[in-house]
N, C-alpha and C positions, 0 to 999 in steps of 0.2 A: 637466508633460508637454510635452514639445517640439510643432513642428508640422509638420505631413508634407505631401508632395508629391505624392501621389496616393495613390488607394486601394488600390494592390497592397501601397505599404509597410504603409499601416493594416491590412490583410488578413494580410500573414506578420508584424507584432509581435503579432495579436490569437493569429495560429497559435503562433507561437513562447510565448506566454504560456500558450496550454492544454496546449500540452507540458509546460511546465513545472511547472505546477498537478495535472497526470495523474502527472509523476517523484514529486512533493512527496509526495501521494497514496497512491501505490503504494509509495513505500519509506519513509513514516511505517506504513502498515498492515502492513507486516511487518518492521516495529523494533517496533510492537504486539506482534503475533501470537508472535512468537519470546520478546517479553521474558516472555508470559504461558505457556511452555509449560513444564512442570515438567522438573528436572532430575533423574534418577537416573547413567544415566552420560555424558547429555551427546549424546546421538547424537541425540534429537527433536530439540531445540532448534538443533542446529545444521545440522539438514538441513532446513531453511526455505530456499527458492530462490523467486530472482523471473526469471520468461524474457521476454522477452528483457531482458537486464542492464542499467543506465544506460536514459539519455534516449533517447528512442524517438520515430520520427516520428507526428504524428497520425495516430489510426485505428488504428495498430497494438493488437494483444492484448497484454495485459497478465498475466504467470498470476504468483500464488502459489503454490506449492505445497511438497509438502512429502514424498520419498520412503518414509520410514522404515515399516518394514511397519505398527508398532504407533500410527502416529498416529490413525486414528478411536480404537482403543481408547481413548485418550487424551482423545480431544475430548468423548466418551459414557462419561466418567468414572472412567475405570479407576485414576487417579493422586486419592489424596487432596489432594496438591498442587493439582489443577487441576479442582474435582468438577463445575465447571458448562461445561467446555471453554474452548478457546482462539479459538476460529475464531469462533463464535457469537456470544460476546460482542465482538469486535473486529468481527464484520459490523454487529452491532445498531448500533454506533454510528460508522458509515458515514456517514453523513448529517453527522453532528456535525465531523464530521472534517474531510468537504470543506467545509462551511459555512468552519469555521475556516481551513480553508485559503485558500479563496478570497477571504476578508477578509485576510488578509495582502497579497496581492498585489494588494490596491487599494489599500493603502495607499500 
């Protein structure tokens, strides 16, 4: 790690790092989320949206979502493809995720 020159730098690379750790985040959990939703003709799966798109400044909302009328059916087991849902099991292990990820970025 280099050395800084005051604390405003220290302060926007600690910002610019949690952006970065919040993008990593948010668009590993819905390369999750998408890769576990069953495919018949392809319209769930690929109406998976993240708003606002790309790197976002701190603070901003974050959404997943996901149009398509028949997605809870989905999630509450309607696809034998997917009987225990997709969202659930990608929220449970939320924790794991950023864990992992924020260990990355000390490295």
């Amino acid at each position: 790690m280099g050395t800084f020159r005051s604390f405003d730098e220290v302060a926007l690379m600690q910002k610019h790092r949690t952006e970065q750790i919040m993008d990593a985040f948010v668009t590993e959990t819905l390369v999750t989320v998408r890769s576990r939703t069953p495919i018949d003709t392809g319209n769930a799966r690929s109406g998976w949206f993240r708003s606002p798109e790309g790197l976002s400044d701190f603070g901003t909302e974050q959404i997943i979502g996901n149009d398509v009328k028949y997605i809870v059916a989905l999630e509450f087991g309607h696809s034998k493809q997917a009987p225990q849902g997709m969202v659930r099991i990608t929220a449970e292990e939320s924790q794991q995720r950023m864990d992992e990820i924020v260990a990355r970025f000390q490295e």
